[in-house]
C-alpha positions in Angstrom: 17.8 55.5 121.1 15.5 56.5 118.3 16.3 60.2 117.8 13.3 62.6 117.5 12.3 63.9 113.9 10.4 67.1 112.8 9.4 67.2 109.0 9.5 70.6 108.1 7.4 72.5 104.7 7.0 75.9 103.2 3.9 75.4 101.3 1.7 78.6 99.6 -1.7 77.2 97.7 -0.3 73.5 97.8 -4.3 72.1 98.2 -3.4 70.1 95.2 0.0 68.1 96.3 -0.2 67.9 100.0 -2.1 65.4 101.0 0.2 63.0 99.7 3.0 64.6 100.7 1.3 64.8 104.9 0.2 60.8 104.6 4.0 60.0 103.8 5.5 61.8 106.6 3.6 60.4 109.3 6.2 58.9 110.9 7.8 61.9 112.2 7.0 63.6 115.6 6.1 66.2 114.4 5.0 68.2 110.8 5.7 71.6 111.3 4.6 74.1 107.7 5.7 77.4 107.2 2.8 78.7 104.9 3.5 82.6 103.1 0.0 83.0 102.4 -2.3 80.7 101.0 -5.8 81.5 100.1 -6.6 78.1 99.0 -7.6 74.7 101.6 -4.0 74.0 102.1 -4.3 75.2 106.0 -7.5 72.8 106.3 -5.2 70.0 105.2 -2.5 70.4 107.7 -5.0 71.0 110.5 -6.5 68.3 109.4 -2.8 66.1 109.8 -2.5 67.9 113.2 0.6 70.3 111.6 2.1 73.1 113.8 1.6 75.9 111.4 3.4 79.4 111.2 2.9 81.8 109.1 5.8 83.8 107.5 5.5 86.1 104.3 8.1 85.1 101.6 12.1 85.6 102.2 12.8 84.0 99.4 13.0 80.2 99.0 16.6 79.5 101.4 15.6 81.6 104.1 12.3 80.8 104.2 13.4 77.3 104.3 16.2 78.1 107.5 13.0 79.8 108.9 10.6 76.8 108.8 13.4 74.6 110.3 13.8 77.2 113.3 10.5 76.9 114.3 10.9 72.8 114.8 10.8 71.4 118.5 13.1 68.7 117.6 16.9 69.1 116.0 16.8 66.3 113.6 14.5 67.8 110.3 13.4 66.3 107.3 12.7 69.0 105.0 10.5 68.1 102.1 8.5 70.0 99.2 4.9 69.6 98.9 4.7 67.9 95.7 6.9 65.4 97.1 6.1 62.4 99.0 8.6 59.9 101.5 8.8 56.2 99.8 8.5 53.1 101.9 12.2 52.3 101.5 13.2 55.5 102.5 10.9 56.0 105.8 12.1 52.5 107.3 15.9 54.3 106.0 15.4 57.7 107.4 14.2 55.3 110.9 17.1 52.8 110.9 19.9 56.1 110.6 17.7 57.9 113.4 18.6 54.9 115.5 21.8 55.7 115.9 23.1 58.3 113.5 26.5 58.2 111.9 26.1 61.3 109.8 24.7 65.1 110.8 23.6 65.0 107.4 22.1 62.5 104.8 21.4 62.7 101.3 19.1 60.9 99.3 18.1 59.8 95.7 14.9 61.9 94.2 12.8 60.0 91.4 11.0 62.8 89.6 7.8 61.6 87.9 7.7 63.9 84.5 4.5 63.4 82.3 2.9 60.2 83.4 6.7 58.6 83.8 9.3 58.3 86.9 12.3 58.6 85.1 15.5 56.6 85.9 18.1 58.2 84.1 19.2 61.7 82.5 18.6 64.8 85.1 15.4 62.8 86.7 17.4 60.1 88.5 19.5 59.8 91.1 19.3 63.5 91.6 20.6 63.3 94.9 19.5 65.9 97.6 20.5 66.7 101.0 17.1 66.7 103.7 17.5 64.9 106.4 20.4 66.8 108.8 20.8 67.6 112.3 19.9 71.7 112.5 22.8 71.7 115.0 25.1 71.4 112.3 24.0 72.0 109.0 21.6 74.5 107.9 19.5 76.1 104.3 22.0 78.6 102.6 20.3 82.0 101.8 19.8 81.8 97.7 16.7 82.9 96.9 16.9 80.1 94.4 18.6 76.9 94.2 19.0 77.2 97.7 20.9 73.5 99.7 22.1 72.2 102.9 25.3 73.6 104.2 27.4 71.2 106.7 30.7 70.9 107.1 31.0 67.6 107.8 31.1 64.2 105.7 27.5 63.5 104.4 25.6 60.2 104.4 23.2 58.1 102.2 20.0 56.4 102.7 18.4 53.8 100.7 15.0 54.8 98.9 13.8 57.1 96.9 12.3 60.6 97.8 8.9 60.6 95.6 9.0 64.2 93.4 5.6 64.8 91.0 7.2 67.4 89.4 4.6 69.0 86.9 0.8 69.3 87.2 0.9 69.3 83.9 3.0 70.7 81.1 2.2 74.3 81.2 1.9 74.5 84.6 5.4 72.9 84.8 6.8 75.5 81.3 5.1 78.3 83.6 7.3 77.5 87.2 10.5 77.0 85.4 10.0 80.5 83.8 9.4 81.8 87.1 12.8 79.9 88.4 15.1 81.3 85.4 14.1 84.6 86.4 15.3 83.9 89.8 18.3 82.5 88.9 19.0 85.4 86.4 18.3 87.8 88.7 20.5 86.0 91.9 23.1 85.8 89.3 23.2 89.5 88.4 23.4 90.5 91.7 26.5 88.3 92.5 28.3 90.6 89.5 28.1 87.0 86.8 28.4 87.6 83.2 27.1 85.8 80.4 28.8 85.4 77.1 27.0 84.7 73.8 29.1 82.0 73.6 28.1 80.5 76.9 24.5 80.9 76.0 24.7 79.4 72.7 26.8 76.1 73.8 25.2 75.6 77.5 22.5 74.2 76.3 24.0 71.1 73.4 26.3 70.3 76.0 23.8 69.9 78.5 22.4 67.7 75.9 25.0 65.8 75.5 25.8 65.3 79.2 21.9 64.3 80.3 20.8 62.7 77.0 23.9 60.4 76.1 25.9 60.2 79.2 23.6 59.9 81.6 21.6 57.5 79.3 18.1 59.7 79.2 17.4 58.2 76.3 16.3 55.2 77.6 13.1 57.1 79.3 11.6 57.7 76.5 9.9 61.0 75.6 9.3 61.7 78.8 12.9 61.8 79.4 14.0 63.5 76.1 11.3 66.1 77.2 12.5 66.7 80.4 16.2 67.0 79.1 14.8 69.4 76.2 13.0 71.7 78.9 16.3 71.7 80.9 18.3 72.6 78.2 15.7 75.6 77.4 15.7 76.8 81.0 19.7 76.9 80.3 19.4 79.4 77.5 16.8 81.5 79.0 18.5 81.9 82.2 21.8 83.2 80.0 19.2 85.4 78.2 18.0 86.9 80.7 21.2 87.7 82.8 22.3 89.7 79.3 19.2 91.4 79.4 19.8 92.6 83.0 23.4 94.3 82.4 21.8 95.4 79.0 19.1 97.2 80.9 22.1 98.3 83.8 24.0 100.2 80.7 21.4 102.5 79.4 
C-alpha cells in the first residue's frame, strides 16, 4: 500500500525559485510551507499550487524545519528547499520506497548547479542528504545552522538526483554564504569551540586538497574550482569570525 506523502518548505521571499520547486513535487498529497514572512508573491504561488500554508516567525533554520514538518497531515515528509526541485528519477524512487518502505529514513544524492554548470564531482556531487523520513522516527535537530535529520535507525538510498540551483548569481550566492559563516561562528561560540590560528590558516589548503584532487573537482571546470575556492573561503571566515567572538568576550 502506497504510503501517504506530505512535502514540507520553509520559504521567506522565494517568488524567484518556487515555482519550480511546487511543479516537481506534485506528486505528493499534500505541499504544506511554513513561510516567516514574505513580502514578496511567494504566498500567491503556493495558493496558486493549492499549498497548506502556516505562518511561523523564524526559530532558526532546524526548528523552523521540525515546525513545518509538525504541521503535516501525513507522517511520511519530504522536506525540500525552495531552490531545489525533485528529478524524474527520484520522484518514480521516492514512489517505488513509499510502496512498501524498508527504511524510516532515506537519503539521497543532491546535484548543485553552480554558475551555469551541475557539477559532478568536488563538494557539488554526491552530496548526499537525508529528506525523505517517517516523522515517527526521525526528526530536524535544532542548529540554527547546518541543521539534519536525526534517526536512530539504519538509513536508506534512493536512485536520482535532488535538483539544487544554488546561486542566483554570484553575489547573491558570496552574500548568503556570508550570512551562513556568521551563523556557524556564532552556533559555534555558543557550544564553548575554539579556533586556533593554526586551524584557520590550514582548514582551508586541506579542504583544497580534499574537494579539488580527491574528490576529482577538477574535472568541472571553473565552475567547480569556483565552487571549491568559495568553500574553502567560507572555511577561513567561519574560523575568523569565531576568534573575533572570544576576542570581543575578553575585553
Amino acid at each position: 500500500m502506497l504510503q501517504p506523502l506530505s512535502a514540507v518548505l520553509i520559504t521567506r521571499n522565494s517568488a524567484a525559485v518556487l515555482p519550480a520547486c511546487l511543479k516537481s513535487l506534485r506528486f505528493a498529497d499534500e505541499i504544506v510551507i511554513v513561510d516567516s514572512g514574505s513580502t514578496d508573491t511567494t504566498l500567491d504561488i503556493a495558493r496558486h499550487f493549492n499549498a497548506k500554508i502556516v505562518h511561523q516567525e523564524w526559530l532558526g533554520y532546524g526548528k523552523q524545519k521540525q515546525f513545518a514538518v509538525a504541521q503535516a497531515a501525513h507522517d511520511w515528509v519530504l522536506c525540500v528547499d525552495t531552490d531545489e526541485r525533485v528529478s524524474e528519477p527520484l520522484r518514480e524512487s521516492i514512489l517505488r520506497e513509499l510502496q512498501a518502505p524498508r527504511f524510516h529514513a532515506y537519503q539521497m544524492p543532491r546535484r548543485n548547479r553552480f554558475l551555469g554548470r551541475w557539477l559532478k564531482h568536488g563538494e557539488g556531487y554526491p552530496d548526499l542528504s537525508l529528506r525523505l523520513f517517517d516523522r515517527r522516527h526521525a526528526n530536524w535537530s535544532d542548529d540554527p545552522i547546518h541543521e539534519k535529520v536525526v534517526t536512530a535507525g539504519p538509513v536508506g538510498r534512493l536512485a536520482g538526483d535532488l535538483l539544487h540551483e544554488s546561486e542566483q548569481g554570484l553575489a547573491d550566492y558570496l552574500a548568503k554564504q556570508d550570512r551562513y559563516t556568521t551563523l556557524q561562528a556564532e552556533a559555534l561560540h555558543a557550544r564553548g569551540k575554539r579556533a586556533s590560528i593554526a586551524r584557520q590558516l590550514l582548514s582551508p589548503p586541506l579542504r583544497f586538497i580534499k574537494f579539488y584532487f580527491f574528490r576529482l573537482g577538477f574535472l568541472d571546470g571553473i565552475p567547480g574550482l569556483m565552487h571549491i575556492l568559495v568553500g574553502c573561503r567560507n572555511s577561513f571566515t567561519k574560523y575568523a569570525k569565531l576568534r573575533a567572538l572570544r576576542r570581543r568576550d575578553r575585553h
